[in-house]
Every structure is written in structure tokens, then in C-alpha cells.
N, C-alpha and C positions, 0 to 999 in steps of 0.2 A: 821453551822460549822460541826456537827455530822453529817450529809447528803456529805458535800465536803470532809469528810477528811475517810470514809467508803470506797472510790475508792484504796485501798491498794492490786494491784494486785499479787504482791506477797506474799500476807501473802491466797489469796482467791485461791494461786495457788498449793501452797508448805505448810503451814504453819497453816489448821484449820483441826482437824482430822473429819471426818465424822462419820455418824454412822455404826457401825459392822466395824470398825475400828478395826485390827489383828495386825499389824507390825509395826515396823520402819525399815528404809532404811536408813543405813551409807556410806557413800562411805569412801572406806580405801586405802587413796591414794598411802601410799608404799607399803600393798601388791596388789595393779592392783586389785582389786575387789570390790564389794558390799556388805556389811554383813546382814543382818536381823536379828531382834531382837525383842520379845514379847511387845507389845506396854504396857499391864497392869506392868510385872513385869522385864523387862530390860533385861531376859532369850538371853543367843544365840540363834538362830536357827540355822542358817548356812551361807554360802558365797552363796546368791542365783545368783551374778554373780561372778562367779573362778579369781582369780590371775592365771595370768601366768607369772612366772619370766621372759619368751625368750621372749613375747613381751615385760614388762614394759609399762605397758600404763598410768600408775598412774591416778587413776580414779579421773574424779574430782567432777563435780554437777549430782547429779542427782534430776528430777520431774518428777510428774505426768503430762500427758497431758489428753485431752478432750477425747480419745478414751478409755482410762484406762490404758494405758500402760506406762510402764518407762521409761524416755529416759535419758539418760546419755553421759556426754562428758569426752573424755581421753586426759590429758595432752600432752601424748607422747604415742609413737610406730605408728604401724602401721593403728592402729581403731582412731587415733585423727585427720583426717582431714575433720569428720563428725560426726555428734550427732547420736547416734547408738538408736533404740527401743528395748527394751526387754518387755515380758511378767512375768508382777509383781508376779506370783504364780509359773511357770514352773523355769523364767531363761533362756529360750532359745529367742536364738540371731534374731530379727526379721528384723536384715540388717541394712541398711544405712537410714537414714528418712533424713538428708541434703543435696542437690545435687546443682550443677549448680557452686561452690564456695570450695576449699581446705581450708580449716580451718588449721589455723598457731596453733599449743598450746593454743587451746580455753579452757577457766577455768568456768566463771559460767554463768547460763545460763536464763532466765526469759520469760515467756507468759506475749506479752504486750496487752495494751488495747485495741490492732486492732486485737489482736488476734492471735500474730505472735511470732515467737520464736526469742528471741535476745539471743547474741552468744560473748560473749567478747572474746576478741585475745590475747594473751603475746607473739606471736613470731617474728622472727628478723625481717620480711618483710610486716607482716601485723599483725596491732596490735588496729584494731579499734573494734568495735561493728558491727558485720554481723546480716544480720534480714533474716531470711528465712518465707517461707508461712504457715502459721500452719494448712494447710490440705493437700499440696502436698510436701513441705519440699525444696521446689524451693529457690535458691537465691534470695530476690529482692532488696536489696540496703545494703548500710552501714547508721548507724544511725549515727555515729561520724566521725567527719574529722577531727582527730589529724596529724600534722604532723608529728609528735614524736612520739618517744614509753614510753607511760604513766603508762602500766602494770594496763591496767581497768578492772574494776573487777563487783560488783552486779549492779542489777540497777531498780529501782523503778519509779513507774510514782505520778504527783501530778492531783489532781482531774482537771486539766485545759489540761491533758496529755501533760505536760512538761518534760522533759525523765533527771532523775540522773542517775548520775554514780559517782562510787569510784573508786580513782586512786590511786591503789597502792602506786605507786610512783618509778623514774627511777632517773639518772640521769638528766634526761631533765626535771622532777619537777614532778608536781604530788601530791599525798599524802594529799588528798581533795576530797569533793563533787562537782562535776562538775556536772552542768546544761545546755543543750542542748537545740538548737529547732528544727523544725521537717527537717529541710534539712542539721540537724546533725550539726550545725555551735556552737561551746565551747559560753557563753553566760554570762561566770562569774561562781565564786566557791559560795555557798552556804555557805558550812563550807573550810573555807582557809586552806592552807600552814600555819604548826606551832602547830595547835592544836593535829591532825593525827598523828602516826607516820608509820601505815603500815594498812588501813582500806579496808578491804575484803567484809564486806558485809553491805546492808542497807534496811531499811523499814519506813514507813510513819505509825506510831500508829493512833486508829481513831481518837485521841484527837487531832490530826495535827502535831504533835512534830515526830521528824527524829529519829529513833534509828541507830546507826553505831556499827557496829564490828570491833572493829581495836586491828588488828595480834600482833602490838608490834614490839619490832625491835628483832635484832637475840639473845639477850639474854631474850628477854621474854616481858614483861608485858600489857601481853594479858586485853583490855579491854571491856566491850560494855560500850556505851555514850546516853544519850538523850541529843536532839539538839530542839530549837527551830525551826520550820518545816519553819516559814517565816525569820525570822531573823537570821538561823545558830546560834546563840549565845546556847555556851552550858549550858544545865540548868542540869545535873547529871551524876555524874560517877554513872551506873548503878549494873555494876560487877567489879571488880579489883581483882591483883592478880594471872590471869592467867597465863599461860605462853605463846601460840598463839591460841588465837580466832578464829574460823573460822566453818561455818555451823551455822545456827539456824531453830528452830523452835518453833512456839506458839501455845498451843493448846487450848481446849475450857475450861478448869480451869484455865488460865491466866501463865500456866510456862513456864520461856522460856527455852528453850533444847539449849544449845549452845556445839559444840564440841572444846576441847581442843587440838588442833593439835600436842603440846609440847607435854602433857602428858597424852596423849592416853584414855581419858576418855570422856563421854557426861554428862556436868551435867545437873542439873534443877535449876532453880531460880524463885520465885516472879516476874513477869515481870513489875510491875510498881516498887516494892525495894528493887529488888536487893539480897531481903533475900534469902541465900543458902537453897536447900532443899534436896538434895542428888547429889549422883555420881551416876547415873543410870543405867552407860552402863560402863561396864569396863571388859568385858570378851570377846571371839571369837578370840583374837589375834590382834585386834583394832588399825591401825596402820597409825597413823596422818589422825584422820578424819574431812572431809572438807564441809561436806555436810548433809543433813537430809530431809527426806520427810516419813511421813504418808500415811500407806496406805495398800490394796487398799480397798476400802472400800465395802460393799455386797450391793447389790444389793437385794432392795426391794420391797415387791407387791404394787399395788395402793389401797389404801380406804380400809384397813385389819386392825380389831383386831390384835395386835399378841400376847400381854399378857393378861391376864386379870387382873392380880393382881395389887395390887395398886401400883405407881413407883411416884416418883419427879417429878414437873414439869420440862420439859426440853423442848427446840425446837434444835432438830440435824441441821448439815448443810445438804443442800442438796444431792444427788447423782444421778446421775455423776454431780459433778462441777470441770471446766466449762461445759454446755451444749450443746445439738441442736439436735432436737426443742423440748423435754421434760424433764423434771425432776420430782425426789419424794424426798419429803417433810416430813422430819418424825417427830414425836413429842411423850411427855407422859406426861400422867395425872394422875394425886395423887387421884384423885376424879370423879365420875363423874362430869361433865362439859358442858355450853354452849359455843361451841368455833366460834372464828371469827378467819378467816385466808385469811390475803389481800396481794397481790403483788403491791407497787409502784416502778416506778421510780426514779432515784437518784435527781430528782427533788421533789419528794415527791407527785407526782402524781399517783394517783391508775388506773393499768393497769389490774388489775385481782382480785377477789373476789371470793377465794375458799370454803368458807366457810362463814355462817353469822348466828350467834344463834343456829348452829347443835347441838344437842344433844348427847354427845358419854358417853360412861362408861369408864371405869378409866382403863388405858394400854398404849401399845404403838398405834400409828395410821400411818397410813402415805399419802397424797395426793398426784395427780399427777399433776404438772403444765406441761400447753403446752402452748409455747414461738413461734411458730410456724409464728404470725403476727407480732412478735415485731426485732426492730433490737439489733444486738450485743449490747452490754453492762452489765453494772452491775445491778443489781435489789434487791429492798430490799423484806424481806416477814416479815410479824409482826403476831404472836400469840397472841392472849388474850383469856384467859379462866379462870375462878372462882379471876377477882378483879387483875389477873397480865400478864404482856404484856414481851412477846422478842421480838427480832428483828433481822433477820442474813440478810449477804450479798451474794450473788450467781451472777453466770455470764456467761450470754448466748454470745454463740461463732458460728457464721455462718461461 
């Protein structure tokens, strides 16, 4: 069960900080830009991508892809019939990365477990799920054949790569978990009609259970939910309260960052209860944000001391995740230590052995894996050193 329910591409895309982690990334959908913000203390920095009133593009998702770079979709104007690249430290515009396919008012966006960018629609003529190539940015299908406009919105996969989506919800129904199969044919709701009343976004906890963000209707009451991941049956109102839900993120101390779109703040919670912990982010001008991503994370040497002093044990995620065909691997030791450090499969098969009884002194480390024979997918890597074991999840992208 801990093995199938670790395939959470969205949270290994958007949603786990790395190490030499600096920023957060808001998208601030009324004024047309991206804001940044001090990852330790919630600080403005600036609008690393500008609002411009004359377009209105109203920004909508943004993430990290495998290259390092930003990409970002805009509701409206003239930059939304295509997910744009930026460079996460400059800001400057690095063109068009979607081609072949005009994107109708595309809203949120996801790397799926092929490795591909999926592209949800809200507009009058086309309003499905576009999947472009995630290394040349090519059209190559629609994942959903709605014949209506459902107003779809996140979308997560389950360990069998079976494709969810949340549907807003339109006239023509909606307002549910919708589950797909691979030739995009609707397959049944998950979570029905009734329970939702305007749900924007979603992810698979590793425990197996469905989290949902649902907007609320137009006077507010913004929630998130845990859902039973097999049965849909809700088992917890998470957050209440809100006024519209919308953007998350989860980091490696368990909070979840969710943005309040009513009221112009990002706070943090407890992600398994709910408990409040602060308003985090409530300065720059913050204006109905919708969106959150960490990043970009530094880039580290291979097989290097870099402290000496004594730190917590800890095992960082990866960087660059997703990859191809290498990564580093960083960790710290409270002590010196004999460490073992093993890459398997999401089958639980050992695919790599980077370490087995090394002796290191007490700092941070970092190793290099090369993925170079293995195919796409997710991979676990397991530390153990002085009597205690982690475990993260990373994932190679051909």
C-alpha cells in the first residue's frame, strides 16, 4: 500500500521543496503576474513575472519542469493560447513551450507519469484536457472526451496510471472527481455530484486517501476534504472556513500552503489536521492567488562535505526532480555515521546501491545517481544511518 500510493505526481512535481530551497511562486491572477516570496519567512520579493493591465492575462498555474525552468499558463489575453517558459531567477520570457494546438483559457496544469504536460481547457470551443510532449512541447492528443463544457480543472494519476480530474462544474453538470482511461473515455465519478460544490484542485496522500480543494460557491466557503482514495466516501473536512480555496502546496515538515483566493492570503495548516498555523504570505499586493510552486532549488556537488558541524538527521529530495539521466541526492548527519543508501523500484526492487556501510563524519553529503539504464518512472531511495531510516520518492523523465 505505501509502495502504490508514493506514485503522487503531483505533489513529486509542484509540492515537495528541495534542498537550497529560496522562494515561493504565487500566481496572482488579477494582477497578470507571478509574485515571489521568501520561502523561510513569507517576505515579498517582487513580481518576478510583471502584470500588465493592457494584456490581462490573468495568470493562472504555474510549475516546475525537468529543465529548471517555470512554466506558467494565462487564462486570458494574448499569452494564453500556450504555456509560456520563464526563467525562475531572471523572469525573462523564454517564448512559447506549447505548439501544434491553441489552448482555449487553459487553467491548471500537471506533468504526467509519461512524462507529459497536461493542460485543462475552460473555453467555449474547447474545453478538454490537452497533453503536449514534455521535451518538445508538441501537441499529441486530448486525454478527456467530454462533450460538454465541465470547466475541468487538476488532475492527478493513481498508482495503476488511471487519470482524475475535478470538474468544476457548468451547467451541463460537473462538480466531482472524474476518472478517465487512457483513450480519455469519462469511466465514472470517484467523488459525485452533491458532495463538491466548486472543486479546483486534487492529490493522492501517500496513505492512499484523495485530498480535494473545493472553491466554494460565490459567497465563499472555501474547503479542503480527505476522501477515501478507493471508495470516494469522505472521511474529513480538512480546512473550513475559507472563503475560495484554490493553489496548494506540501512541504517537507507536513504543511499544507493552500491560497485563499477570496481573501488574498496563503496560509499553512497541519496537513493530516487541519490545525491552523499561520497566514504566511499576505503582503506584495496578492491578488486572488491560485497557484503555488517551490523553488528553484541549488544545485549541488557530488560526494562533498559541505558542513562539518553537527545538523539533524535529514534526507533532502532530490535535485533536479524530475530527471535525466542523473541526480544528487543530499542528506545530514547529526553524527558521525555508517550509511547505506539504496535506490529501488516502485515495486520495491533494488535497482542501485550507492552506498553500503561508508563511513562519513557528521554534515551535509550529497551523492550522485545515474538513471541512465533505467526507464521513466518513479524511484524510491532509502537512507539509513546510526539505527534510523527515510525514504523519498524522485522521478526519472526520458
Amino acid at each position: 500500500m505505501m509502495l502504490r500510493s508514493l506514485l503522487v505526481l503531483a505533489i513529486l512535481f509542484s509540492c515537495l521543496p528541495a534542498a537550497g530551497q529560496q522562494y515561493v511562486y504565487v500566481s496572482s491572477s488579477n494582477t497578470h503576474s507571478v509574485k515571489r516570496y521568501d520561502y523561510q519567512t513569507g517576505a515579498y520579493i517582487d513580481d518576478i513575472i510583471p502584470g500588465d493591465a493592457t494584456r490581462r492575462r490573468e495568470t493562472q498555474e504555474v510549475l516546475f519542469g525537468k529543465d529548471g525552468m517555470l512554466y506558467v499558463s494565462f487564462w486570458k489575453g494574448p499569452d494564453s493560447a500556450s504555456v509560456h517558459r520563464y526563467d525562475p531567477l531572471t523572469g525573462q520570457d523564454l517564448g512559447r513551450f506549447t505548439t501544434g494546438y491553441e489552448l482555449d483559457e487553459p487553467t491548471k496544469m500537471s506533468w504526467g507519469p509519461d512524462g507529459h504536460l497536461y493542460v485543462s481547457q475552460w473555453g467555449a470551443t474547447r474545453w478538454n484536457v490537452a497533453v503536449f510532449d514534455g521535451d518538445t512541447g508538441a501537441f499529441l492528443r486530448l486525454a478527456t472526451n467530454e462533450p460538454s463544457k465541465l470547466n475541468l480543472m487538476d488532475h492527478t494519476w493513481d498508482a495503476d496510471g488511471n487519470l482524475f480530474v475535478v470538474a468544476f462544474g457548468s451547467a451541463s453538470g460537473g462538480r466531482d472527481v472524474r476518472r478517465y482511461n487512457a483513450a480519455g473515455t469519462y469511466m465514472g465519478s470517484l467523488v459525485s455530484q452533491g458532495i463538491l460544490v466548486g472543486p479546483v484542485n486534487l492529490w493522492f496522500e501517500p496513505d492512499g486517501d484523495l485530498m480535494v480543494l473545493d472553491w466554494g460557491n460565490q459567497n465563499g466557503s472555501g474547503r479542503v476534504l480527505r476522501f477515501n482514495g478507493t471508495t470516494g466516501l469522505l472521511k474529513q473536512t480538512v480546512v473550513s472556513g475559507l472563503v475560495h480555496v484554490e493553489g496548494y502546496a506540501v512541504d517537507d515538515a507536513g504543511r499544507l500552503w493552500v491560497g485563499d483566493w477570496g481573501a488574498n492570503y496563503v496560509y499553512r495548516y497541519d496537513n493530516e489536521t487541519g490545525t491552523f498555523m499561520d497566514r504566511f504570505i499576505k503582503t506584495g499586493g496578492l491578488i486572488t492567488p491560485n497557484s503555488i510552486a517551490f523553488g528553484p532549488p541549488e544545485p549541488l556537488g557530488t560526494d562533498t562535505v559541505l558542513e562539518e558541524q553537527p545538523m539533524a538527521f535529514r534526507l533532502d529530495q532530490n535535485y533536479p526532480n524530475p530527471f535525466n539521466p542523473s541526480t544528487q541526492i543530499a542528506f545530514s548527519l547529526e553524527r558521525d555515521a555508517a550509511v547505506t543508501l539504496v535506490v529501488y523500484d516502485m515495486m520495491g526492487r533494488e535497482v542501485a546501491r550507492l552506498a553500503e556501510g561508508r563511513v562519513l563524519p557528521a554534515g551535509s553529503h550529497t551523492f550522485r545517481f545515474d538513471a541512465g539504464s533505467l526507464p521513466s518512472g518513479s524511484y524510491l531511495y532509502r537512507l539509513s544511518a546510526n539505527g534510523r531510516t527515510e525514504t523519498r520518492t524522485m522521478f526519472l523523465l526520458k
